[in-house]
N, CA and C atoms as a LAMMPS dump frame, in Angstrom:
ITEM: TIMESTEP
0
ITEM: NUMBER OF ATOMS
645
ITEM: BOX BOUNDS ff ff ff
-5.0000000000000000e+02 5.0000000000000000e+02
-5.0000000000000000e+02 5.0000000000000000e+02
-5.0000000000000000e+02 5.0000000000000000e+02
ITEM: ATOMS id mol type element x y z
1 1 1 N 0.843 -1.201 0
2 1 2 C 0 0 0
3 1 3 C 0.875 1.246 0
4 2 1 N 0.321 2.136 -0.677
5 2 2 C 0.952 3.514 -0.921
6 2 3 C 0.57 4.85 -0.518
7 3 1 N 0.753 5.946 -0.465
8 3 2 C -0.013 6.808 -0.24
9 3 3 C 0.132 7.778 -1.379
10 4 1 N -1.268 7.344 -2.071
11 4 2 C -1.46 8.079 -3.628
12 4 3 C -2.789 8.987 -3.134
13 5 1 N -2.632 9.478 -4.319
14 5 2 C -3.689 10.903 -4.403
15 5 3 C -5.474 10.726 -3.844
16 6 1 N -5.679 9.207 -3.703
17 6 2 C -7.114 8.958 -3.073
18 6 3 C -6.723 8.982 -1.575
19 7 1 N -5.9 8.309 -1.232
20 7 2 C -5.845 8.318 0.252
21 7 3 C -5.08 9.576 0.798
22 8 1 N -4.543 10.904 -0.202
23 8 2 C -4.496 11.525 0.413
24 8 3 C -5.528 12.463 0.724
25 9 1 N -6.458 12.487 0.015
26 9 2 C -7.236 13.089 -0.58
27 9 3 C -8.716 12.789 1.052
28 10 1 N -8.872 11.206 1.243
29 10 2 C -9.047 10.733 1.795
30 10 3 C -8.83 11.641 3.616
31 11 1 N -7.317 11.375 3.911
32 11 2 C -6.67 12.057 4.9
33 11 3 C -7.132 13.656 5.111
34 12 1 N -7.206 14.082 4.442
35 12 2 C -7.584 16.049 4.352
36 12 3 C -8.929 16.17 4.702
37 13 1 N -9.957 15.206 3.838
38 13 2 C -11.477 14.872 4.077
39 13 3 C -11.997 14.764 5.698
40 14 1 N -10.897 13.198 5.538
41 14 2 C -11.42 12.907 7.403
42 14 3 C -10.468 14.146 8.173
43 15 1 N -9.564 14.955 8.24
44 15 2 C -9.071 15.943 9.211
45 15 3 C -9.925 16.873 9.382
46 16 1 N -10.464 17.389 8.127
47 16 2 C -11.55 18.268 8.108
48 16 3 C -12.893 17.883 9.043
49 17 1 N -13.629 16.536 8.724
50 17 2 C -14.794 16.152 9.834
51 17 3 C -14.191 16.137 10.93
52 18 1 N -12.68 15.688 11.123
53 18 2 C -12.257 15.462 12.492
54 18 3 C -12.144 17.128 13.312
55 19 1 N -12.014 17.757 12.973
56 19 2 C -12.058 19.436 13.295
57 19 3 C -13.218 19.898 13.326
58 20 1 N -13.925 19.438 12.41
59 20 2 C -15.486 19.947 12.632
60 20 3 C -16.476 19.445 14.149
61 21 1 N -16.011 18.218 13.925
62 21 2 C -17.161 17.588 14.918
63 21 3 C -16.4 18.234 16.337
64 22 1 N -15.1 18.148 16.531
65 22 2 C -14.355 18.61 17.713
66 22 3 C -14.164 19.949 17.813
67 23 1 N -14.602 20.562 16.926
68 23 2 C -14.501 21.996 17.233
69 23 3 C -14.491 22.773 18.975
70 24 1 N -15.921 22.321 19.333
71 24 2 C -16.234 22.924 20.569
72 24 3 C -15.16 22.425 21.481
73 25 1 N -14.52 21.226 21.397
74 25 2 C -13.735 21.149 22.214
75 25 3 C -12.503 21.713 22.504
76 26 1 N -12.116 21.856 20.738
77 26 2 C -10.54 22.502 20.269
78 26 3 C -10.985 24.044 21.259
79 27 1 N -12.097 24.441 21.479
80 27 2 C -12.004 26.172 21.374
81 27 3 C -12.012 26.468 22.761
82 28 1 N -12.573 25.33 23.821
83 28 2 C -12.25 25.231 25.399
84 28 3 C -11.41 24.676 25.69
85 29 1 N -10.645 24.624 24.986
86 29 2 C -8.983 24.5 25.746
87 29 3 C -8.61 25.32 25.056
88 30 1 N -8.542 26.163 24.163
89 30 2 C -7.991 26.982 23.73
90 30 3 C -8.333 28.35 24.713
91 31 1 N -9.711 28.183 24.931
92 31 2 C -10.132 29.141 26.105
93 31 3 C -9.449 29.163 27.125
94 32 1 N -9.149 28.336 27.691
95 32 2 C -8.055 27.421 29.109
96 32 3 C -7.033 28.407 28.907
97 33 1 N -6.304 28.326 27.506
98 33 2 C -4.855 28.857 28.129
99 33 3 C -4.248 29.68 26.79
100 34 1 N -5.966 29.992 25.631
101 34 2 C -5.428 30.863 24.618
102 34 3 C -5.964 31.825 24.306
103 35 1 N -6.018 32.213 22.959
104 35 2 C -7.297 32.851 22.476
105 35 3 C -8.82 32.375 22.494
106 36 1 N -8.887 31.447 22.524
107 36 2 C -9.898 30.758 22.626
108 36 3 C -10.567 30.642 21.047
109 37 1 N -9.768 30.753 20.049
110 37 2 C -10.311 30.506 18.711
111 37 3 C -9.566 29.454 18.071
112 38 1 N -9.018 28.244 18.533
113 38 2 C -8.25 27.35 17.931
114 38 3 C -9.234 26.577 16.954
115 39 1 N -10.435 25.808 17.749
116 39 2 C -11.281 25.001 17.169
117 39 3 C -12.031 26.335 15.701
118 40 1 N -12.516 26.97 15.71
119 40 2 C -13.422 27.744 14.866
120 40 3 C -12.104 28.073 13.57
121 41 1 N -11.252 28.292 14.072
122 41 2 C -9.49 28.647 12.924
123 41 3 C -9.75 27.944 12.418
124 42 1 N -9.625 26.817 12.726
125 42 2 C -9.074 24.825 11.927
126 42 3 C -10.251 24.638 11.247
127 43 1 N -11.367 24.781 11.602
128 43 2 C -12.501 24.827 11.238
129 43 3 C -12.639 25.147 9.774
130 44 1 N -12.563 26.934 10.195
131 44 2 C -12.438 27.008 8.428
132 44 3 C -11.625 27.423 8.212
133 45 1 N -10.777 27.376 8.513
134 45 2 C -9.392 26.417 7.355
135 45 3 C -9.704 24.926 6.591
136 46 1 N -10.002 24.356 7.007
137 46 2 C -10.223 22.98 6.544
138 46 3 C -11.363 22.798 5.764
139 47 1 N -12.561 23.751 6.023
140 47 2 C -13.798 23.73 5.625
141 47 3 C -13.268 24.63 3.714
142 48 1 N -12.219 25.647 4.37
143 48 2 C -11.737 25.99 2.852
144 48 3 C -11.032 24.838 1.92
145 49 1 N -9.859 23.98 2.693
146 49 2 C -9.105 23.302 1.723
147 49 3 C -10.198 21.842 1.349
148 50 1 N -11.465 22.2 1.978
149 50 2 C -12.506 21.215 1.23
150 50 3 C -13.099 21.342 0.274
151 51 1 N -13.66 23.148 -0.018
152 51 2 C -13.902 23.395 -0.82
153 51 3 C -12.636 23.532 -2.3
154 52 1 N -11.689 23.634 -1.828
155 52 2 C -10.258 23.59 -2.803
156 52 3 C -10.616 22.028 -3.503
157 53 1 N -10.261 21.059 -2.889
158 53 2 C -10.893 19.992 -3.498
159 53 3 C -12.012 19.215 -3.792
160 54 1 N -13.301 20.016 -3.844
161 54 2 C -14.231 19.593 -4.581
162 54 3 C -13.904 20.478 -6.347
163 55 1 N -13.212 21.364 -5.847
164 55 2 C -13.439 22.962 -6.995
165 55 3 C -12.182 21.95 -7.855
166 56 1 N -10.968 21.499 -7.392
167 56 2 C -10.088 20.772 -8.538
168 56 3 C -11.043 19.52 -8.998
169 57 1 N -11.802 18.748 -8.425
170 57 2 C -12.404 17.312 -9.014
171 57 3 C -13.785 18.211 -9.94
172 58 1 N -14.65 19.056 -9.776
173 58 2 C -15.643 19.35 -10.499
174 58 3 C -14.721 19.899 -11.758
175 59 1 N -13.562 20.412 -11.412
176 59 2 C -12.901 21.422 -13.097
177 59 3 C -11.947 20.384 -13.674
178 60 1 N -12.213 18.709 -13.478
179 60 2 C -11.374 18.012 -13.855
180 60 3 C -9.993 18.148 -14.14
181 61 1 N -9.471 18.399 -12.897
182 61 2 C -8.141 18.818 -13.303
183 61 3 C -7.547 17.51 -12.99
184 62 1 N -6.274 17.438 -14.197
185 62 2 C -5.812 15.608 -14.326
186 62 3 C -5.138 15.131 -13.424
187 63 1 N -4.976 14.25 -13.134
188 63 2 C -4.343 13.446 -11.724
189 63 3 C -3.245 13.532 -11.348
190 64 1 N -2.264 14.003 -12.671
191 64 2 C -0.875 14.237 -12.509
192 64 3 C -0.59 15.633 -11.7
193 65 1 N -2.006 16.288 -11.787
194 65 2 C -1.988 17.581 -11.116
195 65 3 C -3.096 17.014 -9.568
196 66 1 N -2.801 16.3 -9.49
197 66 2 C -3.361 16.303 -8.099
198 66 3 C -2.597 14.97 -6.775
199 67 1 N -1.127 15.057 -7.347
200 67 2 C -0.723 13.907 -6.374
201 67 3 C -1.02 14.428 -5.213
202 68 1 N -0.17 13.701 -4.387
203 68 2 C -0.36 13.635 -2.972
204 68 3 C 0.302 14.966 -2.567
205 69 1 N 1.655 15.232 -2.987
206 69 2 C 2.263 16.57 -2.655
207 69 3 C 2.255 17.445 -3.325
208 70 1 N 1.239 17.516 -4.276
209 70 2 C 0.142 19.052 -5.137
210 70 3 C -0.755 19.036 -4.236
211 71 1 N -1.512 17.93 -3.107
212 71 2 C -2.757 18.323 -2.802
213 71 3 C -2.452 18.57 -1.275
214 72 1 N -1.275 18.499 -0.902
215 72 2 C -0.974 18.816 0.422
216 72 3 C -0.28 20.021 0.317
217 73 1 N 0.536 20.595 -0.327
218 73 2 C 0.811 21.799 -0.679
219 73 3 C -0.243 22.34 -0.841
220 74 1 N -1.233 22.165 -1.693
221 74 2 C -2.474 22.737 -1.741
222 74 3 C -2.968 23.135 -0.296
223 75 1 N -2.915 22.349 0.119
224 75 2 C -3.843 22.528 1.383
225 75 3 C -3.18 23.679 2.34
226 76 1 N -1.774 23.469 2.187
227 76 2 C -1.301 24.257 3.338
228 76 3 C -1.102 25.849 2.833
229 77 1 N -1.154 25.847 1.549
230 77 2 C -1.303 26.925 1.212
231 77 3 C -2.429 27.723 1.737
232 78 1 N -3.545 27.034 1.469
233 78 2 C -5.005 27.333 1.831
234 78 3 C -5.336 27.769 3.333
235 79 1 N -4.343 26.785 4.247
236 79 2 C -4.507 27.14 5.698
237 79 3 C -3.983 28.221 5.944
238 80 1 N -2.473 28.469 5.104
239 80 2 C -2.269 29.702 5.629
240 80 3 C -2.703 31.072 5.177
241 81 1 N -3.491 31.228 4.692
242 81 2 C -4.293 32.166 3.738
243 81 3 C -5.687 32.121 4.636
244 82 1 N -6.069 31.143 5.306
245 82 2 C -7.117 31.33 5.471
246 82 3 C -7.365 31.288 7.241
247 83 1 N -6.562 30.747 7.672
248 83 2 C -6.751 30.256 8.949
249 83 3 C -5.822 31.683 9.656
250 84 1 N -6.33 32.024 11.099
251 84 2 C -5.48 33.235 11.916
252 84 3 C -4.765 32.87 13.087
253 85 1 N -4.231 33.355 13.886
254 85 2 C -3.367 33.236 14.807
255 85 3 C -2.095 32.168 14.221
256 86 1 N -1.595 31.417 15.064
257 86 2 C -0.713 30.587 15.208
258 86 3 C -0.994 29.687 14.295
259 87 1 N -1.975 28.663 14.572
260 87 2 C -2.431 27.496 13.923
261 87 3 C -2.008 27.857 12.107
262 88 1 N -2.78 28.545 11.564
263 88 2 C -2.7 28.6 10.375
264 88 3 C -1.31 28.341 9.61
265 89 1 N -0.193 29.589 10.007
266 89 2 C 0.906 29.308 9.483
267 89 3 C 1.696 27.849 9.854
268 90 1 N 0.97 27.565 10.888
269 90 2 C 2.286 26.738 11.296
270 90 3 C 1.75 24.989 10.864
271 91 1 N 0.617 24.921 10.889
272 91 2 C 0.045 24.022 10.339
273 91 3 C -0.062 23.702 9.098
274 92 1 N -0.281 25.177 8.012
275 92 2 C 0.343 24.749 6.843
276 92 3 C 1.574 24.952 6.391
277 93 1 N 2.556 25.736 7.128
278 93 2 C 3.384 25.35 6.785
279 93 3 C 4.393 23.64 6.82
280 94 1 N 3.506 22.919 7.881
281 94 2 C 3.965 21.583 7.625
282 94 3 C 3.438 20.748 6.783
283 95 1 N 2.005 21.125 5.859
284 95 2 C 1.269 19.819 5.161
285 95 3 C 2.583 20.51 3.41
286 96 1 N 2.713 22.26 3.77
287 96 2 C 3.631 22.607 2.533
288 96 3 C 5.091 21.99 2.641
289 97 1 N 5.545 21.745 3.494
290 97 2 C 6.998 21.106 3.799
291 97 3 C 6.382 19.457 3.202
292 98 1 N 5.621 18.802 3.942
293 98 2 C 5.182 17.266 3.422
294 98 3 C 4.615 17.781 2.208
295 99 1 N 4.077 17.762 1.479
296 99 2 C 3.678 18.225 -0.008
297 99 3 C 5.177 18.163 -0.776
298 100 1 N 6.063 18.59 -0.069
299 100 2 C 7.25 19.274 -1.143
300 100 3 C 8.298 18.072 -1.336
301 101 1 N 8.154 17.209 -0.29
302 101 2 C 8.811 15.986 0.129
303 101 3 C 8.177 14.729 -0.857
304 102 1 N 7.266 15.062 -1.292
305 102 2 C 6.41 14.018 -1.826
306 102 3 C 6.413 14.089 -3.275
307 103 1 N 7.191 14.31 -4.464
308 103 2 C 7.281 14.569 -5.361
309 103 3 C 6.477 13.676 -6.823
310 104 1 N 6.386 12.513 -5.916
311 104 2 C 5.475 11.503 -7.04
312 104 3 C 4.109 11.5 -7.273
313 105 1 N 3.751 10.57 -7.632
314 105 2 C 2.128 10.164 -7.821
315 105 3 C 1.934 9.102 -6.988
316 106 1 N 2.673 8.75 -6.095
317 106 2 C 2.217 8.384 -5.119
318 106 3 C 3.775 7.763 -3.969
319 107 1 N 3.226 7.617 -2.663
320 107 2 C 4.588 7.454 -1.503
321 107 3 C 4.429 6.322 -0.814
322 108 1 N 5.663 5.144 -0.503
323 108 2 C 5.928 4.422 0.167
324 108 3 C 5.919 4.486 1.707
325 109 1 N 5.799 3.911 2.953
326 109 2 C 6.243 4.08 3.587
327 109 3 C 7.2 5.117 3.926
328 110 1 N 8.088 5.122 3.798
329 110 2 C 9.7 5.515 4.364
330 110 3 C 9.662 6.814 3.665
331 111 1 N 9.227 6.978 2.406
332 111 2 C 8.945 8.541 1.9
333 111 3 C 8.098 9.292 2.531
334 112 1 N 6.858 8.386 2.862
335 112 2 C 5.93 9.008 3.967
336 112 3 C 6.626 9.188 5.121
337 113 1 N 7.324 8.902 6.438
338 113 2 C 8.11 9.208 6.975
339 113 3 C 8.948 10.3 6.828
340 114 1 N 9.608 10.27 5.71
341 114 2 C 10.592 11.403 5.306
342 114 3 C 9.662 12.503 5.347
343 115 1 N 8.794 12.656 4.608
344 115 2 C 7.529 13.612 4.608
345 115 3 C 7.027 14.634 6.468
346 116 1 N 7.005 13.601 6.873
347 116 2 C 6.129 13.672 8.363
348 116 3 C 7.254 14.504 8.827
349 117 1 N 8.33 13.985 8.96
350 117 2 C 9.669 14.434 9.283
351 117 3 C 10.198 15.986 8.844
352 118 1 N 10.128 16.512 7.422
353 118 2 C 10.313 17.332 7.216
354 118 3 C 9.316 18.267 7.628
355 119 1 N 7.976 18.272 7.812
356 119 2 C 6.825 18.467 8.618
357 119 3 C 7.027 19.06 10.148
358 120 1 N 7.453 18.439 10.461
359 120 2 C 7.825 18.378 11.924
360 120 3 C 9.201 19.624 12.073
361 121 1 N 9.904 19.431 10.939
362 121 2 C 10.98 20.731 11.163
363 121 3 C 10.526 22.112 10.308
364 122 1 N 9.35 21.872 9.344
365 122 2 C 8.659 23.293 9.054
366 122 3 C 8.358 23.892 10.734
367 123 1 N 7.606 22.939 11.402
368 123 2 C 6.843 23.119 12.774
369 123 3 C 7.847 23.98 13.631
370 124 1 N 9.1 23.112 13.597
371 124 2 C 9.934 23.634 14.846
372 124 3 C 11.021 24.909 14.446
373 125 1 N 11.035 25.107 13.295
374 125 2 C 11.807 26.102 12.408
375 125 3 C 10.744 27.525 12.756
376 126 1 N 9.508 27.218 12.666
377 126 2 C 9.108 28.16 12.12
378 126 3 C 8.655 28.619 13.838
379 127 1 N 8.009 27.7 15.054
380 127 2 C 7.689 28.179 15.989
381 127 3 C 8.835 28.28 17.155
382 128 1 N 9.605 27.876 16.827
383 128 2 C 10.998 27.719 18.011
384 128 3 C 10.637 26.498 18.745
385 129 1 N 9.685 25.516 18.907
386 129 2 C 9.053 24.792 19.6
387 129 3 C 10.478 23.403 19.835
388 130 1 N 10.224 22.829 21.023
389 130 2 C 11.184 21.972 21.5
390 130 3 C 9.726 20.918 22.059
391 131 1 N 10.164 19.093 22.179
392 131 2 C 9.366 18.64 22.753
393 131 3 C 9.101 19.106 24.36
394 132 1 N 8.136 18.998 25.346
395 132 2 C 8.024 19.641 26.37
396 132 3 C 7.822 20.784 26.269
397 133 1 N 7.523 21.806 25.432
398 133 2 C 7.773 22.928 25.391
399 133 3 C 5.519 23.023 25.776
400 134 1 N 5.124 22.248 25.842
401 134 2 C 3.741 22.018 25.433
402 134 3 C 3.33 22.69 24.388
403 135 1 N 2.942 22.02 23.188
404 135 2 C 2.619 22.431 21.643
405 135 3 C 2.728 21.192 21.008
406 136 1 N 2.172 21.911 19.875
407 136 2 C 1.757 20.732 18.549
408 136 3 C 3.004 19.322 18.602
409 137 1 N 3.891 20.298 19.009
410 137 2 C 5.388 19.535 18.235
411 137 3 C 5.284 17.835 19.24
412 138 1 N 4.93 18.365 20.738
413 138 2 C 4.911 17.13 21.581
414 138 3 C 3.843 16.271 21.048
415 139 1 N 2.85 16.504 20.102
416 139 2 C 1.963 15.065 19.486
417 139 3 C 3.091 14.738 17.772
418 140 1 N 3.279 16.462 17.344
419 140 2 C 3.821 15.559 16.226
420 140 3 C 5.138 14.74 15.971
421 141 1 N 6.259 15.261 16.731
422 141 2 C 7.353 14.69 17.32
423 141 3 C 7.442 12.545 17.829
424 142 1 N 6.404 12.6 18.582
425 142 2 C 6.641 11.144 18.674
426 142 3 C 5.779 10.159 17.388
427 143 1 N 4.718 11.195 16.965
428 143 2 C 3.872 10.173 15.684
429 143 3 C 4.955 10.409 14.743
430 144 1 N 5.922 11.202 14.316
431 144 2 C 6.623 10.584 13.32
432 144 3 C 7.71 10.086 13.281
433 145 1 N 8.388 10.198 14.846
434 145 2 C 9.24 9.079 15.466
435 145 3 C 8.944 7.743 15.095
436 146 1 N 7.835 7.6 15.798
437 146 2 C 7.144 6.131 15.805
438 146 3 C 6.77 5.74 14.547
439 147 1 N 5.874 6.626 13.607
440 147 2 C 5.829 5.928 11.663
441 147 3 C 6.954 5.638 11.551
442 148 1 N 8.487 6.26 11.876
443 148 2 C 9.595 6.049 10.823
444 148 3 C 9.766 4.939 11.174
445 149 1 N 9.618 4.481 12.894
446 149 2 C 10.375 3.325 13.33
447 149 3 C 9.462 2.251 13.062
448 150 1 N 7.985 2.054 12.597
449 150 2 C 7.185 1.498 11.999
450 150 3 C 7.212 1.467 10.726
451 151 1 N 7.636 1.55 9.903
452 151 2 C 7.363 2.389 8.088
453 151 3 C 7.515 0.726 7.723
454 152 1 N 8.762 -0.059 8.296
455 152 2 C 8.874 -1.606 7.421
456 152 3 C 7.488 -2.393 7.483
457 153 1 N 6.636 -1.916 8.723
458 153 2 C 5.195 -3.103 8.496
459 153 3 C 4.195 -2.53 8.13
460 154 1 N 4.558 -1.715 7.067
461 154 2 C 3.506 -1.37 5.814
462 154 3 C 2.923 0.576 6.402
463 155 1 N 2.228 0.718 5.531
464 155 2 C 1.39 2.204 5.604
465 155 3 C 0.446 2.225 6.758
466 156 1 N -0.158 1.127 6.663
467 156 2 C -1.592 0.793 7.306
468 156 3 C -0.833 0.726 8.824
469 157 1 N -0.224 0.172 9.555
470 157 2 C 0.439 -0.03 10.855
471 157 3 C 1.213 0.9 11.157
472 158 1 N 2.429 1.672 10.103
473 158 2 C 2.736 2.548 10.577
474 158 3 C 2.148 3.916 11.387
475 159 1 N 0.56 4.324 10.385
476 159 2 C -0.09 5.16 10.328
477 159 3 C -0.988 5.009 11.777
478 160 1 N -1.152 3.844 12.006
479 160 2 C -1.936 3.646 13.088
480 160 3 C -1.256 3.715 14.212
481 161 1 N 0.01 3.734 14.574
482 161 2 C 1.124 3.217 15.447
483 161 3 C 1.261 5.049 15.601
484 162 1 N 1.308 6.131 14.371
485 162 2 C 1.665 7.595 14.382
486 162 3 C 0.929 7.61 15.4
487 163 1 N -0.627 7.571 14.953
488 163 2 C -1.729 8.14 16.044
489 163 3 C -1.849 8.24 16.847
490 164 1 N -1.478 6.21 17.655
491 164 2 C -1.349 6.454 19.212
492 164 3 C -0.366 7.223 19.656
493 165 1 N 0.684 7.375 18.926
494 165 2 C 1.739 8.294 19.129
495 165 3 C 1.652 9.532 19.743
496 166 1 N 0.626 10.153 19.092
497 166 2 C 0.661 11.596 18.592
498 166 3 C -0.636 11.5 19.983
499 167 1 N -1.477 10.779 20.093
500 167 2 C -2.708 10.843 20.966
501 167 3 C -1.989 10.602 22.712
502 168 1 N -0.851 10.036 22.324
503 168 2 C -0.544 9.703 23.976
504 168 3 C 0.725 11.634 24.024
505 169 1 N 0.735 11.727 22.934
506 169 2 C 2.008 12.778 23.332
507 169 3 C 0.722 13.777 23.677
508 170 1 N -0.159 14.275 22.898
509 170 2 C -1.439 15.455 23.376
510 170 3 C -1.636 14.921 24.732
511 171 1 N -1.876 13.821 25.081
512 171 2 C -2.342 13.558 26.639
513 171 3 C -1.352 13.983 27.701
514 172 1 N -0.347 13.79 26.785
515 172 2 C 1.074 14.153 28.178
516 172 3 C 1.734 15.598 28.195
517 173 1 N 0.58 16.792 27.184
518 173 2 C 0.672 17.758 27.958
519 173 3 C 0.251 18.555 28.975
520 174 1 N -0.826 17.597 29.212
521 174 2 C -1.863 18.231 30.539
522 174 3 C -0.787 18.515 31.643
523 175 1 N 0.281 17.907 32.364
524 175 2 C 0.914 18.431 33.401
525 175 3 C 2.032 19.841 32.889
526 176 1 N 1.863 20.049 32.21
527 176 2 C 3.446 20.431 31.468
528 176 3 C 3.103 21.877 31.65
529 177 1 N 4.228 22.879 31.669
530 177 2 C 3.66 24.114 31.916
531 177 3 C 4.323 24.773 30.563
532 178 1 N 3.513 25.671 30.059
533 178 2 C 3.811 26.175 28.711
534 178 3 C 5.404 27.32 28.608
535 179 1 N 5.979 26.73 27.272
536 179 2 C 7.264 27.795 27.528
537 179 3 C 7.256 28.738 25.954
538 180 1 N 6.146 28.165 25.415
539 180 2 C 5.873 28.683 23.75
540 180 3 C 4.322 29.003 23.933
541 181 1 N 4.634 30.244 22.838
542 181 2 C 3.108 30.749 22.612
543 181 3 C 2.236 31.529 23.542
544 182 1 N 0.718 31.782 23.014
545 182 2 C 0.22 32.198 24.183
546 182 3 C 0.277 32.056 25.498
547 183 1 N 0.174 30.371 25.595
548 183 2 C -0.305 29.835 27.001
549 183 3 C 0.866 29.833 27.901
550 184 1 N 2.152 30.519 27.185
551 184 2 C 3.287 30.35 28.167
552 184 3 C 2.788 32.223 28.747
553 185 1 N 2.111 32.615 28.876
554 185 2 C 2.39 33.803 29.882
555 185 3 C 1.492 33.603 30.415
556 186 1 N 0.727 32.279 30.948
557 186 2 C -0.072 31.572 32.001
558 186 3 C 1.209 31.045 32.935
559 187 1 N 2.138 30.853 32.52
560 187 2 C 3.071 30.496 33.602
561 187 3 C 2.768 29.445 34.221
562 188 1 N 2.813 28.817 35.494
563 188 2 C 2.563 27.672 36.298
564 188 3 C 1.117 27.191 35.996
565 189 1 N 0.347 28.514 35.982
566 189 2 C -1.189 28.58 35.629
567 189 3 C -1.469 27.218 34.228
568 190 1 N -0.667 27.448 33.469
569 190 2 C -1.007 26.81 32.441
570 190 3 C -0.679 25.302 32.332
571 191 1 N -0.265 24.838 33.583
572 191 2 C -0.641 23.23 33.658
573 191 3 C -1.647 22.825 34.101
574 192 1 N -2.148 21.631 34.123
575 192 2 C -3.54 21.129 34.406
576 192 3 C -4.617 21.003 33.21
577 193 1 N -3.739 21.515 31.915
578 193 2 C -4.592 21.81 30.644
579 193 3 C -3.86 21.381 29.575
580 194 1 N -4.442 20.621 28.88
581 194 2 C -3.91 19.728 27.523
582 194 3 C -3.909 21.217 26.642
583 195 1 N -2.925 20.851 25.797
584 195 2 C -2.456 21.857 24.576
585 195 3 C -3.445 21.502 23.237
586 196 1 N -4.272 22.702 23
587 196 2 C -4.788 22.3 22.177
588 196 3 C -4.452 22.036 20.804
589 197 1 N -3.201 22.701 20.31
590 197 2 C -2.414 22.483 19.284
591 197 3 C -2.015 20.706 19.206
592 198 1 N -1.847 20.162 20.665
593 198 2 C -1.684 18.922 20.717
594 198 3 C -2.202 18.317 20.294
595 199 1 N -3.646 18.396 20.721
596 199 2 C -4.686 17.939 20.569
597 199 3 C -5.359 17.751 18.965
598 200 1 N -5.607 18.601 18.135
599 200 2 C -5.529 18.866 17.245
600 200 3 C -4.861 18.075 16.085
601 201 1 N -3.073 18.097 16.769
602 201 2 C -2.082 17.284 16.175
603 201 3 C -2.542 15.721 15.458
604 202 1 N -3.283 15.398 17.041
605 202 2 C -3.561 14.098 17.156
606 202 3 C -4.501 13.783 16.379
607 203 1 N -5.65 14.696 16.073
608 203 2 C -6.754 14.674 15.348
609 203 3 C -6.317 14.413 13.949
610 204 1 N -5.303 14.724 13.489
611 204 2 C -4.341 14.76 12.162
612 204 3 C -3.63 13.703 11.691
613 205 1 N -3.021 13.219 12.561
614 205 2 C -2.407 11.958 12.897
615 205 3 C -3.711 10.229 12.852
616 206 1 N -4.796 10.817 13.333
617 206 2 C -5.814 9.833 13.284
618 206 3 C -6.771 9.491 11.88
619 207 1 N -6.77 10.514 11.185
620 207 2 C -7.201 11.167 10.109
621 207 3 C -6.648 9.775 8.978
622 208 1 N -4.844 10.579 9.358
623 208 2 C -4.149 9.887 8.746
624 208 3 C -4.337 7.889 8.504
625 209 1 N -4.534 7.722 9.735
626 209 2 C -3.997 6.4 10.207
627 209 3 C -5.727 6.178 9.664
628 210 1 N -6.83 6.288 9.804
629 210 2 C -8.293 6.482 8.879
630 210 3 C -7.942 6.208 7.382
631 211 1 N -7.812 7.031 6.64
632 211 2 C -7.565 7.156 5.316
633 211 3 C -6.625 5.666 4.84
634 212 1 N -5.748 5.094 5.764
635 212 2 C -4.419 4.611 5.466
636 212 3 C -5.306 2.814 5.445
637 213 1 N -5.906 3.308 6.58
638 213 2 C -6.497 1.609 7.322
639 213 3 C -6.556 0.982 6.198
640 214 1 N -6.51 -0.493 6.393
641 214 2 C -6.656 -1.81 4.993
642 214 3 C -7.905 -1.93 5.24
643 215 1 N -8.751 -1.646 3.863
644 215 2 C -10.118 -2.09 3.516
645 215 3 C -9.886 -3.545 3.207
């Protein structure tokens, strides 16, 4: 199994419901220790790079123009154009780093990895972010640890193996006290509260490991 232009296509689809339905939650923890607009950002952001790909499949645009890293570039373009605060840039700037990594019509394992990876250093390049720092980076940091060190038992296991990854790293920022971003001038205040960027992460990561699963 590969990751070609349906299952990425697939992946963006389910991130998008996965943001939608969780919205209210993304935006009370964001309340906790941010602006309180994380969930409603992602929202439509995603609700845009949905409409991006219905608008390329209705204007038949050909497949060679819609691999996996045209439609993830796509996307992150879209987030950051469309989405505000933090989230936007920094979120697409990692689906534009994985997009750019992905040069075929479709990715193996270990390219997918390479992908996630370069992803992960758009993330930390662009926010200063360190693991512990509580942020995105502590869910995306161990899900693409864990795909790379998974990538030999296929797409489908790796992808699923990211998730719990990425779902146990969002859980393990609830004690952590913020040293990036808003929620770090909560100071001590800001432990006791999962990162919603984490959180989020994970939602991305699950998406993924969705789209990937063996029918």
């Amino acid at each position: 199994m590969e990751l070609d232009t349906a299952r990425t296509e697939a992946w963006l689809r389910a991130a998008a419901a996965a943001v939608t339905a969780r919205e209210a939650e993304l935006t009370a923890l964001d309340t906790a220790i941010g602006d309180g607009d994380h969930g409603s950002n992602l929202r439509r952001g995603f609700t845009a790079v949905l409409a991006g790909l219905d608008a390329e499949k209705a204007g038949g645009t050909a497949a060679a123009d819609r691999s996996p890293g045209i439609l993830l570039a796509a996307a992150g373009r879209t987030l950051i154009s469309t989405v505000g605060g933090a989230s936007g840039p920094l979120y697409g700037s990692a689906l534009r780093a994985a997009g750019r990594a992905l040069p075929g019509a479709s990715a193996g394992p270990d390219e997918v990895a390479a992908a996630l990876g370069e992803a992960l250093g758009a993330v930390r390049s662009l926010g200063g972010a360190q693991p512990g720092d509580k942020t995105m980076v502590d869910a995306w940091a161990p899900a693409a640890a864990t795909f790379a060190e998974a990538a030999g038992q296929g797409l489908a296991a790796a992808s699923a193996a990211a998730a719990a990854a990425a779902e146990q790293g969002a859980r393990a920022t609830l004690p952590l006290v913020a040293r990036k971003g808003r929620a770090s001038y909560l100071g001590p205040r800001s432990a006791g509260h999962l990162d919603p960027g984490a959180v989020s992460t994970a939602l991305l990561f699950a998406a993924l490991a969705e789209a990937c699963r063996e029918r």
